[in-house]
N, C-alpha and C positions, 0 to 999 in steps of 0.2 A: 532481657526478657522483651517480648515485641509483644503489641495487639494491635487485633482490627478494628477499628472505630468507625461509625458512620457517622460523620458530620453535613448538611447540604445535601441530602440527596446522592452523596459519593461514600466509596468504602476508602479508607486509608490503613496501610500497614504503617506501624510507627513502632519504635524503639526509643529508647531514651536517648536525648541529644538531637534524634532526625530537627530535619526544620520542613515542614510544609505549608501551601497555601493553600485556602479551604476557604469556602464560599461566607459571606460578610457574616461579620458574631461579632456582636454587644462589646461593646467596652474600647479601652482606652489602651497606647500603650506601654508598657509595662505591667496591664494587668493578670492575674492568674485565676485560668479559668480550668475546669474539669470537665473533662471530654463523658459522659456519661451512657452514651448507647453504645459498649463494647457488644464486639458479637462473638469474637475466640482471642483468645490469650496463650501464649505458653514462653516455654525454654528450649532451642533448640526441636526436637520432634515430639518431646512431651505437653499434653495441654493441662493449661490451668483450670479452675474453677471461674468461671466468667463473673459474679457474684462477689468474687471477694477483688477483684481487679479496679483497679484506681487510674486513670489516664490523667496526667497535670498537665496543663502548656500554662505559657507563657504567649502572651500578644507580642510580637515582634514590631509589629506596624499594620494600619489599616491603608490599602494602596487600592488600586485599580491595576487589572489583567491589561493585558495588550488588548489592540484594538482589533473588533472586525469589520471587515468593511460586506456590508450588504447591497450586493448590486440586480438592481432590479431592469430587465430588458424584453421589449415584444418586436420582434422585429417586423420593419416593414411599418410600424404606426408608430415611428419617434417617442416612443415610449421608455425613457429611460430614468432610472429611480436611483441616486447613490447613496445611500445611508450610513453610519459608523456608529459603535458600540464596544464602549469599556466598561465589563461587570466587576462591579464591589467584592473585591477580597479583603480576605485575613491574615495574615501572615502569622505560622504558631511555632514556637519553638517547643517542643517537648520534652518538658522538665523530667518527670517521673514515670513512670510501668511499673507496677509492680501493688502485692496485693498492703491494700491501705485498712486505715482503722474506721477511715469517715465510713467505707462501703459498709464494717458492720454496724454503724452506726445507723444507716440509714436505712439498711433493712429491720434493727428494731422497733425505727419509728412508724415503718411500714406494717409491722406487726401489732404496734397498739394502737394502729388507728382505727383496723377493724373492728377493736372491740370496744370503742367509745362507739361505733354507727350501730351496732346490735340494741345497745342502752337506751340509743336514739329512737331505735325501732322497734323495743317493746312496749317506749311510751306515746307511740302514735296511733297505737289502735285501741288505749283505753279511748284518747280524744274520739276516735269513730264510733266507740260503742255509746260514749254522752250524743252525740249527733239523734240518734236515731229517738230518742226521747223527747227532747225538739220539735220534732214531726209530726208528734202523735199529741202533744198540747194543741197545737190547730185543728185535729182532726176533731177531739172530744168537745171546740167551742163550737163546730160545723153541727156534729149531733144534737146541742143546747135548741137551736136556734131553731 
């Protein structure tokens, strides 16, 4: 089974076993991390359900890319700039593809979180309707006076 995952800003195709590098990600190595913004899934030319798809790696090592060399030049005004640059990678081995139990795990917890903010938000317009009570005690000491 292969998917495409976007990690860094880049899309990667992966299957189980590939090894790729992918721009700097948390952790240590030998750690096991879950690649989570799948974008298609499948087997051969049939597609999966992207939802139910689980990506695992494995850190293989955190390294540095080759180098670039940046060279800055204006000719005619000795203007000359040399600079160098190695960007932080990741090294991932990919452990698993395929569909996992975590994903419908986590889309249930997805499911009951909506309905604890609904609870949240039938009891914050009782608080606005006390507000407005508030208001009208300073108005009726304005008319005393």
């Amino acid at each position: 089974m292969f998917a495409v995952v976007r990690t860094g800003g880049k899309q990667y195709r992966v299957a189980e076993g590939d090894k790729i590098a992918v721009e700097k990600l948390a952790g240590e190595a030998g750690d096991k991390i879950v690649l989570d913004d799948i974008l298609l899934a499948g087997e051969g030319e049939s597609l999966a359900d992207v939802g139910k798809v689980t990506v695992s790696a494995e850190i293989i090592a955190q390294a540095k890319s080759e180098k670039v060399i940046v060279f800055k030049k204006r000719r005619r005004h000795n203007y000359r700039r040399k600079n160098g640059h190695r960007q932080q990678m990741t090294l991932l081995r990919i452990v698993g593809v395929g569909e996992g139990k975590s994903a419908a795990k986590k889309s249930a917890a997805k499911a009951d979180a909506p309905a604890k903010d609904t609870s949240e938000a039938k009891a914050a317009p009782k608080a606005r309707k006390a507000a407005p009570a508030k208001d009208a005690a300073p108005a009726a000491k304005a008319d005393k006076e």
